[in-house]
N, C-alpha and C positions, 0 to 999 in steps of 0.2 A: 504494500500500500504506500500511495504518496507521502514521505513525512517518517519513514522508518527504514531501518534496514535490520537485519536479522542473522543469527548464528545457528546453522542448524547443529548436531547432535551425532547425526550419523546413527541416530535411530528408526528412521525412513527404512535407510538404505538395511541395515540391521534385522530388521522385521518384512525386509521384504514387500515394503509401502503397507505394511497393515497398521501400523501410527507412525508419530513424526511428533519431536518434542524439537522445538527451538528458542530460543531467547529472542526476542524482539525488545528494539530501543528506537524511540525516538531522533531522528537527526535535528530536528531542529523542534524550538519548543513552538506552540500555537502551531502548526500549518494549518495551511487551506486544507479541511475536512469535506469528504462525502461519504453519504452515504455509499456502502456496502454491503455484499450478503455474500456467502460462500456455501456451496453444497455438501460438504462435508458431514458424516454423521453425528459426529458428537466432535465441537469445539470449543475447549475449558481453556479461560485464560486465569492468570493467575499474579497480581502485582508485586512483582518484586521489588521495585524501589522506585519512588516518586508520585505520583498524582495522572490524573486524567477526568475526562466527564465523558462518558457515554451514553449517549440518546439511540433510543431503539422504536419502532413503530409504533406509534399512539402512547409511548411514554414519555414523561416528563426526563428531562437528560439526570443522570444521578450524579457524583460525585465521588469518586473510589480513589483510592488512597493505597500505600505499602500495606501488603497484607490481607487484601480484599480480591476475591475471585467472579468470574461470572462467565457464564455458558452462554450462547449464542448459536442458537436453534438453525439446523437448515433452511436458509432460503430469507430469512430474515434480516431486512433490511437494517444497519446498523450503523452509528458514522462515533469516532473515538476522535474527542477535540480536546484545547485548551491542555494538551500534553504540556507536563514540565521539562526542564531542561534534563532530568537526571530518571526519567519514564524506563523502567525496564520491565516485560512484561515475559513470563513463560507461557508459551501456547502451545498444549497438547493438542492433536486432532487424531480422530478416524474416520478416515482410511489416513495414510501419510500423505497423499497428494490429492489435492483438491484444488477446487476453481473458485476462485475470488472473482465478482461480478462490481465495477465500479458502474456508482447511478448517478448521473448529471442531474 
């Protein structure tokens, strides 16, 4: 996604694409957000160090913090703003590869 960059794990590769654990960090703090949604079966993130607000369809955006996780259902429309400078996120998924859909 616009706004991050990511370490994978070599747990894709590992499992043979039946999960994928990687670290994701924000590059720069605030970017230009949109919406997203990914087809993935089950996608658990997980805040490992700094802040974000995430707005999800017909929800009021929330506020998560170091130490706060949250699931994001296939196909659901999703956008991650107002990232901190120091935003590190662990993001487990199954299947390990999946498709990220960016919505203008």
């Amino acid at each position: 996604m616009e706004g991050f960059e990511h370490r994978e794990t070599g747990i894709n590769e590992a499992t043979k694409g039946i999960a994928s654990v990687h670290v994701a960090r924000a590059n720069q703090a605030n970017h230009a957000a949109n919406y997203t949604s990914h087809n993935s079966d089950i996608l658990f993130s997980f805040v490992l160090n700094g802040n974000l607000n995430l707005s999800t369809e017909n929800k009021a955006a929330q506020n998560l913090k170091e130490g706060d996780a949250f699931v994001i259902p296939p196909q659901m429309k999703h956008m991650i703003s107002d990232t901190s400078n120091d935003l590190q996120i662990l993001e487990i998924s199954l299947p390990g590869t999946f498709e990220t859909t960016v919505h203008e």
